[in-house]
C-alpha positions in Angstrom: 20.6 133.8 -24.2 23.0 131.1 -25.9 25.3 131.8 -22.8 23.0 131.7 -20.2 21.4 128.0 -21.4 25.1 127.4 -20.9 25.2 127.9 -17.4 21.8 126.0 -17.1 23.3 123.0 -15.5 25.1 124.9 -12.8 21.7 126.5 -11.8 20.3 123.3 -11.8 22.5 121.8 -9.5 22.7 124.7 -7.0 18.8 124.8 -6.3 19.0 121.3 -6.3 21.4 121.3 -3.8 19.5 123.5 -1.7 15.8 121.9 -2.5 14.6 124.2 -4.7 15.0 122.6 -7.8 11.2 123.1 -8.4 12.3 127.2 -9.3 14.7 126.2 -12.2 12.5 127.8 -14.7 11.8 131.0 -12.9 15.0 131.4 -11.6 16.7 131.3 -15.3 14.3 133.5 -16.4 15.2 135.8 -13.8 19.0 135.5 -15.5 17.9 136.0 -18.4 16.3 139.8 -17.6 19.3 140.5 -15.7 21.8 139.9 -18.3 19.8 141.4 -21.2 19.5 144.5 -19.0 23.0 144.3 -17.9 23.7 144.4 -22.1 21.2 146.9 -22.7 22.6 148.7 -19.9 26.5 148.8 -20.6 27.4 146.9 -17.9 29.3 144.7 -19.2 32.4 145.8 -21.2 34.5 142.8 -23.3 38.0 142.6 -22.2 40.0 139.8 -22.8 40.4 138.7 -19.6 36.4 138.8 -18.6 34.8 135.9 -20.4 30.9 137.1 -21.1 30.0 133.5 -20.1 31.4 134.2 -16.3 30.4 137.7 -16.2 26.6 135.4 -16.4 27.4 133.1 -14.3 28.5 135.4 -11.9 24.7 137.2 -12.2 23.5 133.8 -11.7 25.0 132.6 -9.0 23.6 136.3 -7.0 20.3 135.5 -8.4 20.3 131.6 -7.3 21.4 133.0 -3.7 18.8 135.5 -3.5 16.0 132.6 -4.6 17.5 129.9 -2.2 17.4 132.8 0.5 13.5 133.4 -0.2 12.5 129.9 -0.6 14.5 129.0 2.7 13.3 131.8 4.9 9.1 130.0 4.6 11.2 126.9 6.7 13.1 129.1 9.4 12.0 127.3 13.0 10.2 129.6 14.6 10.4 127.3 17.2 13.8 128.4 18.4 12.4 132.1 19.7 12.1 131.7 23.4 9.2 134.3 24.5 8.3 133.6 28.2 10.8 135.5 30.5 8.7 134.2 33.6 11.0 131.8 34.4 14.7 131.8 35.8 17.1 132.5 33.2 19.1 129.2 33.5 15.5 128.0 32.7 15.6 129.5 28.9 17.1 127.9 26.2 20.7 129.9 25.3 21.9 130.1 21.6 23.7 127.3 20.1 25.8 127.4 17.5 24.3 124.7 15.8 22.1 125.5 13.0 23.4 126.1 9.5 24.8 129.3 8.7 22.5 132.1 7.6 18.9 131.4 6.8 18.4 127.3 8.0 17.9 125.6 4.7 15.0 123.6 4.1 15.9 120.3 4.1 17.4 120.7 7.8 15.0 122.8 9.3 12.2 119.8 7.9 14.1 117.4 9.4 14.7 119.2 12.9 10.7 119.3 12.4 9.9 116.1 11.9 12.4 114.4 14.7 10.9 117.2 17.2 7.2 116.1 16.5 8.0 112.4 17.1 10.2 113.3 20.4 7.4 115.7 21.5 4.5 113.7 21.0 1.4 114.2 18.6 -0.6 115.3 22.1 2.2 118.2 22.8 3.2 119.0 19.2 -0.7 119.5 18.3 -1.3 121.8 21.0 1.5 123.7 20.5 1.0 124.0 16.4 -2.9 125.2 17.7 -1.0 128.2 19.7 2.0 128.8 17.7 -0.4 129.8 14.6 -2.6 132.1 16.8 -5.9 131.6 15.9 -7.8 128.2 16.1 -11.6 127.2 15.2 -13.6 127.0 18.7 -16.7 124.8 18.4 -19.0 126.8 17.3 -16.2 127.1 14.0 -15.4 131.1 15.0 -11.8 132.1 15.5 -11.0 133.6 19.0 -8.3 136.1 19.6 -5.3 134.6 21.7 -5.9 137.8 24.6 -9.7 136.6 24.3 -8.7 133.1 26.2 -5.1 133.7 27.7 -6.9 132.8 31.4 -8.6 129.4 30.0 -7.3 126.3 30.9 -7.1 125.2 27.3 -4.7 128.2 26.5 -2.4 127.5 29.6 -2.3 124.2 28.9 -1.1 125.0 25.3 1.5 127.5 26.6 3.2 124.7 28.8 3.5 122.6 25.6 4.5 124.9 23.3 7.5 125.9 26.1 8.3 122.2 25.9 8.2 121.3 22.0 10.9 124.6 21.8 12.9 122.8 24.3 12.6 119.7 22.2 13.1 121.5 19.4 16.7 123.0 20.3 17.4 119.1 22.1 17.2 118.0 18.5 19.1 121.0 16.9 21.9 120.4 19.5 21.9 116.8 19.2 22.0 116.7 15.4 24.9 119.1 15.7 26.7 116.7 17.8 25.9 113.9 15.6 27.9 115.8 12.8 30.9 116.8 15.1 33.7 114.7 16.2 32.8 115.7 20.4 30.5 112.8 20.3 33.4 110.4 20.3 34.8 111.4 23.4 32.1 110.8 25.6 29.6 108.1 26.7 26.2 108.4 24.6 24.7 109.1 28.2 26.9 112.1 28.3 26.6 113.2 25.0 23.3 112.9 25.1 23.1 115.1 28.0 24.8 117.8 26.7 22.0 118.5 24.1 19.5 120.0 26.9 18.9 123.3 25.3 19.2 125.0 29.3 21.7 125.1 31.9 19.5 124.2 34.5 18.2 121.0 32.7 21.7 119.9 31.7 22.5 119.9 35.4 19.7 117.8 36.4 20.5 115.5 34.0 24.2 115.3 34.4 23.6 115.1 38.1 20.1 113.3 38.8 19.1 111.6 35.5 22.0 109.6 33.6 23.0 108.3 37.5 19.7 107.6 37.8 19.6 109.0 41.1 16.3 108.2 43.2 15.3 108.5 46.8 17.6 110.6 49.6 20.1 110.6 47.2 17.7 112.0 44.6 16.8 114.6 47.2 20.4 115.2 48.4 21.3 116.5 44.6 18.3 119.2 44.8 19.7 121.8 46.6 23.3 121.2 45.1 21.9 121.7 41.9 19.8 124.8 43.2 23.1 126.3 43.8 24.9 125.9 41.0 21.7 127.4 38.9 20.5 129.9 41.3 17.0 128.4 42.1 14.9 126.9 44.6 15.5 122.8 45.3 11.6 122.6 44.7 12.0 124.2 40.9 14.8 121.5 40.6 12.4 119.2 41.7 9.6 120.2 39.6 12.3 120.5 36.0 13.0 117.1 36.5 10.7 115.8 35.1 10.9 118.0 32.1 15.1 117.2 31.8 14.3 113.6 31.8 11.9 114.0 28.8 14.4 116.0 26.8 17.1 113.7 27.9 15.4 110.8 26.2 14.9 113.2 23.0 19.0 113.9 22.7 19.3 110.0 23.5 17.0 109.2 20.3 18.2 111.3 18.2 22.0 110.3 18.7 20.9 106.4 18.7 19.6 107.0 15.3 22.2 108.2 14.1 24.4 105.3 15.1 25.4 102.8 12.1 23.3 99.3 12.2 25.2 96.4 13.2 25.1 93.3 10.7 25.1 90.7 12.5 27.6 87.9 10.5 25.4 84.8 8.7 
């Protein structure tokens, strides 16, 4: 027991570092069981080369990974799962290596939160939250089944922004991952920024129709080159424009955020 109150301060500091600092207590107690029934057990054998004190750290650390792992997997993003395969496939988000290794841990998947509410809106991100947790109060205070009112307005409405807060969402998770690479210095913040679309197609559009700022024939004269290049219609190019432009200005936040303020000299 001496020998785990030993290791105390390591513990301490690796919830900490993950934000789970709140579990100390539980998770030394935890160490504790396993290295009296390690004892009990045999499984540890004194050598002179195998200090007791690391054979418990060594339980501890398992133990602190297998807690952070629990405590991090009630903050995944479930907004990352792209579910509607009604649409082109260079109109669904692809993976991006840009979320932390393994489970996200809490502190960045919060934060990816947060930024995508305010870049969503409260209008979008509340309808989407209603559909995303399946059952909502109607107004008579009952809770409806989602196949009860998949043909209602209401419900359609929520699906288009709940497709559009994942878009946002993967924007932000793309753009904070440039923000922490070194690519971002290579290119114009428009560029960057336009890079961060979480789908080919909406890259394109932006790349071709939104940082020019493209409007009129020669807005029109870039629809069907873009079609092309993403195997769809001119008039879905048309119609996503809007869309890229809104998650354009997302990336562009995000990354201006992230830039130092300027002091301006006295």
């Amino acid at each position: 027991m001496t020998a785990v109150d030993d290791i105390s301060q390591f513990v301490r500091s690796r919830l900490a570092r993950a934000g789970c600092q709140r579990e100390l207590e539980d998770v030394l107690q935890d160490i504790r069981i396993a290295v009296w029934s390690g004892v009990q057990r045999g499984r540890y054998q004194p050598l002179p080369s195998v200090r007791f004190g690391a054979w418990v750290q060594g339980i501890a650390n398992h133990i602190c990974a297998a807690h952070i792992a629990k405590a991090s997997a009630h903050y995944a993003v479930p907004l990352f799962t792209e579910e509607d395969d009604a649409h082109p496939a260079c109109d669904r988000p692809q993976e991006a290596e840009a979320e932390p290794a393994g489970i996200a841990d809490r502190e960045w998947a919060l934060n990816v939160l947060k930024l995508t509410r305010m870049c969503a809106g409260e209008e979008a991100w509340g309808s989407a939250m209603f559909l995303l947790l399946h059952d909502y109060d109607d107004n008579d205070r009952t809770t409806t089944d989602v196949t009860a009112r998949a043909d209602t307005p209401a419900y359609r409405r929520a699906q288009r922004d709940l497709r559009f807060v994942r878009q946002v969402a993967v924007t932000v998770r793309n753009a904070l991952a440039l923000v922490e690479s070194e690519s971002r210095m290579h290119d114009a913040m428009a560029v960057s920024a336009s890079k961060c679309l979480p789908t080919e197609l909406h890259r394109a559009i932006a790349a071709t129709i939104v940082v020019p700022q493209l409007s009129g024939s020669e807005r029109l004269a870039a629809l069907p080159v873009i079609a092309a290049k993403t195997n769809v219609t001119p008039r879905y190019v048309a119609v996503q424009t809007g869309r890229a432009r809104a998650l354009y200005q997302a990336a562009l936040r995000v990354i201006r955020m992230s830039e130092p303020v300027q002091v301006m000299p006295q």
